[in-house]
C-alpha positions in Angstrom: -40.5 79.9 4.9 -40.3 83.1 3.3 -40.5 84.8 6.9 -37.2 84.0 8.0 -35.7 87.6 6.5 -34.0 89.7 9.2 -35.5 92.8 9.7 -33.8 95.8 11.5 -35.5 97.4 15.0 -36.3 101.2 15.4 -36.9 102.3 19.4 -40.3 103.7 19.9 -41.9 106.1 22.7 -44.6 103.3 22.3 -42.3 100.5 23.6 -41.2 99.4 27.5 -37.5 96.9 27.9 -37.0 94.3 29.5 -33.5 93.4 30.6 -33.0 90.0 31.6 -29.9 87.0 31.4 -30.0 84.2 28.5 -32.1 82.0 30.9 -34.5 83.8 31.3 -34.8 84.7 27.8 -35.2 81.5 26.9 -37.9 80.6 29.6 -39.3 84.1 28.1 -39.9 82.8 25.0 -40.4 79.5 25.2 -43.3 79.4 27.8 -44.9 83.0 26.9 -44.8 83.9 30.4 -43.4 86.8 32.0 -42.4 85.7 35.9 -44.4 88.8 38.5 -41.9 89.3 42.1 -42.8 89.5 45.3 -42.0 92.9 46.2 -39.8 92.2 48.9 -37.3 89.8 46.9 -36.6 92.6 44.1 -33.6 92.9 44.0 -33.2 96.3 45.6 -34.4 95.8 49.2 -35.8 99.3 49.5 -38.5 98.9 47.1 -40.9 97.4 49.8 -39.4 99.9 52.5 -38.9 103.3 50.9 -42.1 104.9 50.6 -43.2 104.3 54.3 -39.2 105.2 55.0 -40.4 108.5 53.7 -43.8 108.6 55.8 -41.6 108.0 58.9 -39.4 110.4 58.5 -41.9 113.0 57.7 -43.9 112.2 60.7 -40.6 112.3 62.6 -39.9 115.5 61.3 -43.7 117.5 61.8 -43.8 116.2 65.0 -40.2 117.9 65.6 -41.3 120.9 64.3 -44.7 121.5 66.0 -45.0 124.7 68.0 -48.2 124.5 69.5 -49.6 121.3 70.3 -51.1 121.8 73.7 -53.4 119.0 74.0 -51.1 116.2 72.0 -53.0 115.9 68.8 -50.8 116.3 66.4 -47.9 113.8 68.3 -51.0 111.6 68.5 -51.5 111.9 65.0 -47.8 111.5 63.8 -47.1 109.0 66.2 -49.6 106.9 64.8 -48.6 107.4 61.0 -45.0 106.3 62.2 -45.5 103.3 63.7 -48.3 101.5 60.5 -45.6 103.3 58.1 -43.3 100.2 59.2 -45.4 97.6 57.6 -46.7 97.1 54.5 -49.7 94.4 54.3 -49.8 94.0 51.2 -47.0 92.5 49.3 -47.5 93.5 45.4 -46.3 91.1 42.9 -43.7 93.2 40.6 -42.2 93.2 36.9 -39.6 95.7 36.0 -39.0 97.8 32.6 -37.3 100.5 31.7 -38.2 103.3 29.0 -34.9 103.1 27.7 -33.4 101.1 25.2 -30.1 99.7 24.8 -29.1 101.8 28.2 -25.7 100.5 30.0 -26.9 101.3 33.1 -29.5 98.5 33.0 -26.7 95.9 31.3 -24.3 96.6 34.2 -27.2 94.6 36.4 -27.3 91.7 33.9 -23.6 90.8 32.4 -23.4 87.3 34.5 -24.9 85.0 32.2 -25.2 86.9 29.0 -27.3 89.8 28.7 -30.3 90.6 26.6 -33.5 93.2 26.3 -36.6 92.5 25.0 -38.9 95.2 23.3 -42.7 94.8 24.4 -45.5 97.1 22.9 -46.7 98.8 26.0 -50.0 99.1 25.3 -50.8 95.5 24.2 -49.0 94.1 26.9 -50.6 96.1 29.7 -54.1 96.0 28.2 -53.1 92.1 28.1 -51.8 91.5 31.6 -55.2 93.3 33.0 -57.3 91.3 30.9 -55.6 88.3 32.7 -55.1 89.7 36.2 -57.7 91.9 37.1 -61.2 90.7 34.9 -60.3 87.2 35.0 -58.2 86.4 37.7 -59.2 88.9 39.6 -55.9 90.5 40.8 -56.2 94.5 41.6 -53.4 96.1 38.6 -51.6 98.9 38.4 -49.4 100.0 35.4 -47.4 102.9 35.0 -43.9 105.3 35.3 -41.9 105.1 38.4 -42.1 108.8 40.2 -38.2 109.5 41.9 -40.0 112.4 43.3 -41.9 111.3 46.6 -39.0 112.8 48.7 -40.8 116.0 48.1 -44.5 114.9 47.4 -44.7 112.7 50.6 -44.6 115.3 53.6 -46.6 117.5 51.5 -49.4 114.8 51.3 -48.9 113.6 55.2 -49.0 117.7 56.1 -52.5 118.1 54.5 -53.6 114.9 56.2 -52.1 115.8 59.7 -54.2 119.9 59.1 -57.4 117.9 57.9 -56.8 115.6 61.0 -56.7 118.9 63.3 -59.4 121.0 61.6 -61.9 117.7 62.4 -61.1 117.8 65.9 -60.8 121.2 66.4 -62.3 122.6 69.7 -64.8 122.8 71.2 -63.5 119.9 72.3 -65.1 116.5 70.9 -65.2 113.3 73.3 -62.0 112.0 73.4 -62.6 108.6 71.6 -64.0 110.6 68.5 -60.5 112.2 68.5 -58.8 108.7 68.8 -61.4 107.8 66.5 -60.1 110.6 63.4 -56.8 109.6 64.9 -57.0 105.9 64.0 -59.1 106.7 61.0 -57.0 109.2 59.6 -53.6 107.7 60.0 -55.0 104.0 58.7 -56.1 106.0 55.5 -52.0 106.8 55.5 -51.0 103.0 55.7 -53.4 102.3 52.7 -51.3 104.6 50.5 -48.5 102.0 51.5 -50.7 99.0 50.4 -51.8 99.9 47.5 -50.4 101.8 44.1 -48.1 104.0 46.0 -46.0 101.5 47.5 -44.5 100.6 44.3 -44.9 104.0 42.3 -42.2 105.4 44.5 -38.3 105.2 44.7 -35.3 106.9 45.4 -34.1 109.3 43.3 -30.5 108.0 43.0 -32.3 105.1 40.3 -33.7 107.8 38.1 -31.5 106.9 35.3 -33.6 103.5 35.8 -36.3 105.7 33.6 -38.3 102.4 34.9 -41.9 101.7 34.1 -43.7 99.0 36.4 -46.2 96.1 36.1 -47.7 95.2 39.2 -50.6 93.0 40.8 -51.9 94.3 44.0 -53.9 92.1 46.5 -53.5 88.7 44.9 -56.2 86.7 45.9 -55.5 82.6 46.8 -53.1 80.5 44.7 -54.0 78.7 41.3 -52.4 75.6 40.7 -50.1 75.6 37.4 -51.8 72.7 35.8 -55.3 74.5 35.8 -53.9 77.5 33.9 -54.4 76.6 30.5 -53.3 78.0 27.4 -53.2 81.9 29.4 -54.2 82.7 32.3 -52.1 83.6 35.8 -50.3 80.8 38.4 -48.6 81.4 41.3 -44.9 80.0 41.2 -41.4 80.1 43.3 -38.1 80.2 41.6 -34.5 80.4 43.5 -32.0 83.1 43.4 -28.8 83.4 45.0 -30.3 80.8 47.6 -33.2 82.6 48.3 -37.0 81.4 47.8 -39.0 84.3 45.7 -42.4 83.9 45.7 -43.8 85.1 41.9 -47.2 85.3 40.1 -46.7 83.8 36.6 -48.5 85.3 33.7 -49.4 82.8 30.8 -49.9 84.8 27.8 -51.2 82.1 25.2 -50.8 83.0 21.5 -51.0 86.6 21.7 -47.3 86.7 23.0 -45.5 86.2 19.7 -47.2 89.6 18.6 -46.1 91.7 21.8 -42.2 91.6 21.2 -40.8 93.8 19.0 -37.0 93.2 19.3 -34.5 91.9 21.3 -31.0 93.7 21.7 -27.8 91.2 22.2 -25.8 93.4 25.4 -22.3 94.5 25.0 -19.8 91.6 25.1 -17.5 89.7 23.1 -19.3 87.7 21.3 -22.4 90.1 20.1 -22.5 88.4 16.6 -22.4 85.2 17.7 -25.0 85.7 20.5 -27.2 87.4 18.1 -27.2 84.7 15.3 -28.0 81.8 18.5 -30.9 84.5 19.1 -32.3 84.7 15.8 -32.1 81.0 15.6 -34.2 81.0 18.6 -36.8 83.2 17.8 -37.0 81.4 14.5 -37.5 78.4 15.8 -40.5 79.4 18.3 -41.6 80.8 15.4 -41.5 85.0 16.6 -42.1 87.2 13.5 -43.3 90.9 12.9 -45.1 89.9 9.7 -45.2 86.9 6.7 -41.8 87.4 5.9 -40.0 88.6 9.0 -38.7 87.5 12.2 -38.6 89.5 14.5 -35.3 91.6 14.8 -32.3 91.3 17.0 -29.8 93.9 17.3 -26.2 94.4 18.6 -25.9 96.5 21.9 -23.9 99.8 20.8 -22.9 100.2 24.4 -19.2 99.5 25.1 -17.6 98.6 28.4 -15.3 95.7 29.2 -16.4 92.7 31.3 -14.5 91.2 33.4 
């Protein structure tokens, strides 16, 4: 097999990572699936609270600086917006990337059972995962760049909603159910941000070095059960970690996998060489190549740091 020639990787703008531990590179590759995570069991806890944080304390923080507010309907308004920013409905089902490659920021979260990234071509992956999700499974999907910045674009958004909110119930004076009505209307428009795309656009800007890019399925609709998938299509699964149950969509790629990873990067360690010979072995066994004659490549992390 003429194919099993080592070729060497170049980064590209046009490629997403993602970091993961040797057994879930193996399951990676193996099964052609990439595992989706409830929102809530990622493993930073604020990724399902921080955008309506932010709603809350903007509402907190309008409502403290109101000077005129005579008849209450702007601490109507606020008060309102605080109290649906504490839920969020709608759990999205999440997978994690970064834009960077071979970044020791992201190995530092993955050195406890061996440490790899895989390369995906962006484009074919997302255009894949919609193709699965949303026309045929039905899923609403969302793709796109984490934005650190909502600590400044969130009580600029809820200010415009709280002056739209006043010039519609403006005097004269409307019955007072049509103002609870644009209250109730206005503010539930507000929690919808939190269900949908926003919810998981946002995070803090201490992660920015992250440079993450997100996959996500939005509203899933009712479970399918594994054996009905078939050679691609999308199940819903549970896996453990650290004794907790995560709830995960599973999508099942088919044979259009092999041609979405581009590379895999050993991470820094002691035995780099050896890991990335056990690699190599792997993908040439499930048969991964970038053309007739090549697998595809696996490099050697250049990051350095000592693990302990």
């Amino acid at each position: 097999m003429t194919w099993r020639k080592l070729a060497r990787y170049a980064p590209s703008g046009s490629h997403i990572y993602h970091y993961t531990d040797a057994a879930a590179l193996i399951s990676i590759l193996e099964k052609g699936e990439l595992r989706f995570t409830d929102i809530e069991c990622l493993n930073d806890e604020l990724d399902s609270t921080y955008l309506g944080e932010l709603y809350k304390k903007a509402a907190r923080d309008l409502k403290a600086g109101l000077r005129e507010d005579p008849d209450g309907r702007a601490a109507k308004f606020l008060d309102l917006v605080e109290g649906k920013a504490r839920y969020l409905p709608v759990r999205p089902f999440v997978c994690c990337f970064s834009r960077q490659y071979d970044a020791l920021n992201q190995w530092r979260n993955y050195t406890g059972a061996g440490s790899y990234c895989i390369a995906f071509d962006r484009d074919q992956l997302v255009s894949t995962v919609e193709e699965l999700c949303g026309k045929r499974s039905g899923y609403a999907f969302w793709a796109g760049d984490v934005d650190y910045g909502g600590a400044e674009s969130v009580p600029v958004q809820l200010a415009s909603s709280l002056r739209s909110f006043l010039e519609a119930t403006k005097p004269p004076m409307p019955l007072q159910h049509t103002i609870s009505y644009e209250a109730e209307h206005r503010s539930d428009r507000v929690q919808e941000s939190l269900q949908e795309a926003d919810a998981i656009r946002f995070k803090h800007i201490s992660f920015k070095h992250e440079a993450e890019y997100r996959i996500a399925m939005l509203s899933p609709p009712g479970a399918v059960a594994k054996d009905k998938v078939g050679e691609a299509g999308v199940y819903l699964d549970y896996f453990a970690h650290r004794s907790f149950i995560r709830p995960s969509v599973v999508v099942r790629f088919g044979a259009r996998f092999k041609s979405m990873i581009k590379a895999v990067c050993v991470g820094p360690g002691t035995y780099k060489t050896v890991a990335r010979e056990k690699v190599t072995m792997m993908l040439r066994h499930f048969d991964y190549r970038i053309d007739d004659e090549h697998v595809v490549p696996v490099e050697e992390s250049e990051s350095t740091f000592r693990h302990i």
